[in-house]
C-alpha positions as CSV (number, residue, x, y, z in Angstrom):
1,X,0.0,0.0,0.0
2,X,1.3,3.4,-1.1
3,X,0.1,6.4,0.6
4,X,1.2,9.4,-0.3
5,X,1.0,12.7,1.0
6,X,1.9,15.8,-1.8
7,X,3.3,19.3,0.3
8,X,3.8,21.9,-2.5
9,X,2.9,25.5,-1.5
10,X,2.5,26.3,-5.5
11,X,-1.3,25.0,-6.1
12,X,-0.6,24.7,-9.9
13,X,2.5,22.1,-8.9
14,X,1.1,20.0,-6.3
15,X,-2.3,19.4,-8.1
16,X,-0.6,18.8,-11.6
17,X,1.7,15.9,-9.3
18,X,-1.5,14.4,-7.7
19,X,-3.0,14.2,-11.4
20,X,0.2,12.4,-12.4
21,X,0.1,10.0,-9.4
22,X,-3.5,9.1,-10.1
23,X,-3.2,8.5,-13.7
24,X,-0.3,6.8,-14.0
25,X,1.4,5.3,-10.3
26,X,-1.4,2.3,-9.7
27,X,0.1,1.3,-6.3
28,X,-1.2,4.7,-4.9
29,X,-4.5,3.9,-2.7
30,X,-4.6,7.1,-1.3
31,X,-3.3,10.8,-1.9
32,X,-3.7,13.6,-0.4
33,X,-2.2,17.5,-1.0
34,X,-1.2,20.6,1.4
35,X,-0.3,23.4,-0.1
36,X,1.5,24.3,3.4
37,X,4.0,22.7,5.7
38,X,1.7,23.7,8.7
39,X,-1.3,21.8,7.4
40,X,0.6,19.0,6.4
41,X,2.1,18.5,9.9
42,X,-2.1,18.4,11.4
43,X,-2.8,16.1,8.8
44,X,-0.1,13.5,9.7
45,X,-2.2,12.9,13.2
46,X,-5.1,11.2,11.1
47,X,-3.3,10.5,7.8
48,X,-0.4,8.3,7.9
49,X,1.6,8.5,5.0
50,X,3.9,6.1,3.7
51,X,5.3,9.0,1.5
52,X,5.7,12.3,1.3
53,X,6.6,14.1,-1.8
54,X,8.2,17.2,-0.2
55,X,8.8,20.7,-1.8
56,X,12.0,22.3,-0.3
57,X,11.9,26.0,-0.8
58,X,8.3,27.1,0.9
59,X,7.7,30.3,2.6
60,X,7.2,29.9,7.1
61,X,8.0,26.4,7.4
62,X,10.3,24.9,4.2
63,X,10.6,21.0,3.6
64,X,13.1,20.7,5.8
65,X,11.4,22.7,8.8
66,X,8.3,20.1,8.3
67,X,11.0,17.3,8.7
68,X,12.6,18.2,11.6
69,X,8.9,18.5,13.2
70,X,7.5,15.9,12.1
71,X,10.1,13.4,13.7
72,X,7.4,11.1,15.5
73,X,6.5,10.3,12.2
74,X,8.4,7.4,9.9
75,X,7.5,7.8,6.3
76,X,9.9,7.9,3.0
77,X,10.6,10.6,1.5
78,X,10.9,12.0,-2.5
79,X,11.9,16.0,-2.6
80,X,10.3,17.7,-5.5
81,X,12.5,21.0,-6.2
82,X,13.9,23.1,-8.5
83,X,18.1,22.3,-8.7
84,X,19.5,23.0,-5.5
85,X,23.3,21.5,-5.5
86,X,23.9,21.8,-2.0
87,X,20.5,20.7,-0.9
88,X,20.1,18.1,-3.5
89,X,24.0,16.5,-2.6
90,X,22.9,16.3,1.1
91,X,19.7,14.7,-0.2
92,X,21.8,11.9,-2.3
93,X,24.5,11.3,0.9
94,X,21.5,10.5,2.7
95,X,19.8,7.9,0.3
96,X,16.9,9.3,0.2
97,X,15.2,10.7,-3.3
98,X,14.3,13.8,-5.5
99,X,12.7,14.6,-8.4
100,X,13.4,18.0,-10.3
101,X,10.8,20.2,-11.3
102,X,8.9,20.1,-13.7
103,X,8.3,15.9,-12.8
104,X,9.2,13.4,-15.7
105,X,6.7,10.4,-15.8
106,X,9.7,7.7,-15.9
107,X,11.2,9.6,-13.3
108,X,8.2,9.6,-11.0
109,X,7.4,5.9,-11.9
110,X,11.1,4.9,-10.9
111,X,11.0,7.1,-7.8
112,X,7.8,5.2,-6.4
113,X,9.3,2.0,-7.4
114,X,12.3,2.3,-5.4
115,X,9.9,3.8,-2.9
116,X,8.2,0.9,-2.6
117,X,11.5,-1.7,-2.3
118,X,12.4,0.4,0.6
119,X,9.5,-0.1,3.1
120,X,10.9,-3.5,3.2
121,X,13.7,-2.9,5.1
122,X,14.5,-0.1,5.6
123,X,13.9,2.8,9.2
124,X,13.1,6.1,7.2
125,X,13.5,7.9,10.3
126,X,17.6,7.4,10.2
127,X,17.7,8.4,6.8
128,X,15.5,11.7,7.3
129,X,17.6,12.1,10.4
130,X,21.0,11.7,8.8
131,X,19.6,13.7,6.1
132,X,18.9,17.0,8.7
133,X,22.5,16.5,10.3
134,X,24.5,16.9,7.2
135,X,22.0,19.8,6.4
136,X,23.6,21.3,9.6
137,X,27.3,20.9,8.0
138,X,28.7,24.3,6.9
139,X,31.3,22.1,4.8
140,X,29.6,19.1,2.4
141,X,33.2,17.5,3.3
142,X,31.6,16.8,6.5
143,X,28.5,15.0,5.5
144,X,27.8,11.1,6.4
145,X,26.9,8.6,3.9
146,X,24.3,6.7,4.2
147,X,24.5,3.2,2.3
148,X,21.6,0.6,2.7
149,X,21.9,-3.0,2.5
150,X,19.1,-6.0,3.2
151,X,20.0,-5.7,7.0
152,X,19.3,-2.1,7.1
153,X,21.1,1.2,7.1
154,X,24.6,2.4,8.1
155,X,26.3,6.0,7.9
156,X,29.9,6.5,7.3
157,X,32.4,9.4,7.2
158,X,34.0,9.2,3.6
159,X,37.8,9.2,5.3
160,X,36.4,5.8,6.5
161,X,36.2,4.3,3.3
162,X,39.5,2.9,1.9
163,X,37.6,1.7,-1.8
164,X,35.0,1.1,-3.6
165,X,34.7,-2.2,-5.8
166,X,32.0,-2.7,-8.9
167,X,30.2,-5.9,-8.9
168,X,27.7,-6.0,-11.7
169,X,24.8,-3.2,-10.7
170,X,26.2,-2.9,-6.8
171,X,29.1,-1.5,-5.1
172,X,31.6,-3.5,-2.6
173,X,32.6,-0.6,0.3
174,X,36.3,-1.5,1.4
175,X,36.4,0.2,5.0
176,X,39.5,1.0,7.0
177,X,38.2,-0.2,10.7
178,X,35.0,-2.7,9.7
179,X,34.0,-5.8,7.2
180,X,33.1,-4.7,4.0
181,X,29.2,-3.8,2.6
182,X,27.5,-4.9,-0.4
183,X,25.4,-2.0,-1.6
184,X,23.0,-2.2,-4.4
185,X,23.6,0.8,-6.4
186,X,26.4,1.2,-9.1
187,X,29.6,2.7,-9.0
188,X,29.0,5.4,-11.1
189,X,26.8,6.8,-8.6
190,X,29.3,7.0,-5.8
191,X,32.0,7.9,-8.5
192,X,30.1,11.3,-8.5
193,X,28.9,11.7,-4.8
194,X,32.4,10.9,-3.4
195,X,34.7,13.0,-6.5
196,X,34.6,15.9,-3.8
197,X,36.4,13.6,-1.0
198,X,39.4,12.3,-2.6
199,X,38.1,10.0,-4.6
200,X,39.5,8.2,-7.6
201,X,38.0,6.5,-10.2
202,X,41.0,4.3,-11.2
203,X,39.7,1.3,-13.5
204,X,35.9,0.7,-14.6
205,X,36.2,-1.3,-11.1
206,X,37.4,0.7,-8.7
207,X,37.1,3.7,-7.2
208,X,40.2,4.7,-4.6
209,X,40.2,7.1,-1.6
210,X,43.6,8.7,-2.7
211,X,44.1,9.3,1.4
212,X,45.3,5.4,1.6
213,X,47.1,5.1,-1.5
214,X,50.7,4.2,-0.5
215,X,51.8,4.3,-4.3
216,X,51.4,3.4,-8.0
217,X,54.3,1.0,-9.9
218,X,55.6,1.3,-13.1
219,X,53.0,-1.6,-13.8
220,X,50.0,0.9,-13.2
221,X,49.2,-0.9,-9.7
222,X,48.2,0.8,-6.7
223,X,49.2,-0.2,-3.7
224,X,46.6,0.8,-1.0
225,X,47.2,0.9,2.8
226,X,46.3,-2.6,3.6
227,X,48.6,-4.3,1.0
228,X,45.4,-4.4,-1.6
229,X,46.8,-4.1,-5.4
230,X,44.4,-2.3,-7.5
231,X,44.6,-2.1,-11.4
232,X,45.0,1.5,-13.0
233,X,43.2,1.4,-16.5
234,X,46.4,2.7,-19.0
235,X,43.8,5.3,-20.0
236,X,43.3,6.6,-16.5
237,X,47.1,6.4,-15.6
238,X,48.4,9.5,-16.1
239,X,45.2,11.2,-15.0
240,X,45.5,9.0,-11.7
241,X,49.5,9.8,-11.2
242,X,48.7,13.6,-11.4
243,X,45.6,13.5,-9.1
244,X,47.9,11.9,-6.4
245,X,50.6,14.3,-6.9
246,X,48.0,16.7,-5.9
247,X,47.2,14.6,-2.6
């Protein structure tokens, strides 16, 4: 069951998403629209949502305001804004979704979809509150990943990842001080989200925190901090020796 409550303080928006939903997402039972963030937090005492499709940027209380008050609460989230880098990488560290405005159908249908895998297994109240810590981060440096796995959720520092290996359509985390994590999302997706932290993508199968790189033979091997050898692609090789220069 998908229930789904739509905050949007632009009428024309939220009503245009609650068409979309109803003519084209079947697993909604139930939808319901506030064009406030104050009305949406007295609706959540008789309607619980499964999910709430969020606008950011509304006037008293903004998306993020409703989160932090609505914290009894423990629905999924999808933010529906306009491009907001800052806003939108703190979203992403946090595993949780977005859609940019104006809302593509695929987009939508995948959003709800993955929406939908998540009540499974995971606690959306770790990732909203994960979310609304690294919001509180004057640096992005200093945001906390979240990565989610069949047994649930876990947030790391990025200086606590060594590397990241590609297997198929998920991601092996390498950590310095813990087992590693199987994570079903690809490595191109952290190959962006982590480019800010030190992160190299060395090889189509790796991605390498440059902080435990110990060095690179004439071979184009890197030799990480725990005695791992990693291949360098020989197209990636000189970019790789004159990223680590810069380390």
């Amino acid at each position: 069951m998908v229930k789904i409550l739509i905050v949007d303080d632009e009428a024309a928006a939220g009503n245009i998403l609650k068409i979309l939903i109803e003519k084209h997402i079947a697993t909604a039972t139930e939808i319901k629209y506030c064009a406030a963030a104050k009305d949406a937090l007295e609706l959540l005492q008789t309607f619980n949502p499964t999910l709430v499709m969020l606008d950011i940027e509304m006037p008293a209380l903004n998306g993020f305001d409703f989160l932090n008050m609505a914290t009894e609460n423990n629905f999924d989230v999808i933010f529906t804004t306009a491009y907001d880098q800052y806003a939108i990488k703190a979203i992403r560290f946090s595993a949780l979704d977005y859609l940019l405005k104006p809302i593509d159908i695929l987009e939508l249908h995948n959003a709800v979809n993955r929406h939908i895998i998540k009540q499974q297994n995971q606690n959306q109240k770790l990732l909203v509150s994960n979310l609304l810590n690294n919001l509180q981060q004057k640096d992005p440096k200093d945001f906390k990943l979240a990565l989610s796995t069949m047994e649930g959720v876990s947030f790391f520092e990025p200086a606590e990842i060594m590397y990241c290996e590609a297997e198929n359509n998920y991601t092996r985390f390498v950590f310095t001080k813990q087992k590693p994590m199987l994570v079903s999302k690809t490595l191109g997706e952290y190959e962006e989200l982590l480019a800010e932290h030190g992160f190299i993508r060395i090889h189509k199968s790796y991605l390498a925190n440059a902080k435990y790189v110990s060095k690179v033979d004439r071979e184009g091997i890197l030799l990480m901090s725990d005695g791992k050898q990693l291949p360098v692609s020989k197209r990636k090789k000189e970019m790789v020796m004159h990223t680590l220069k810069q380390h």
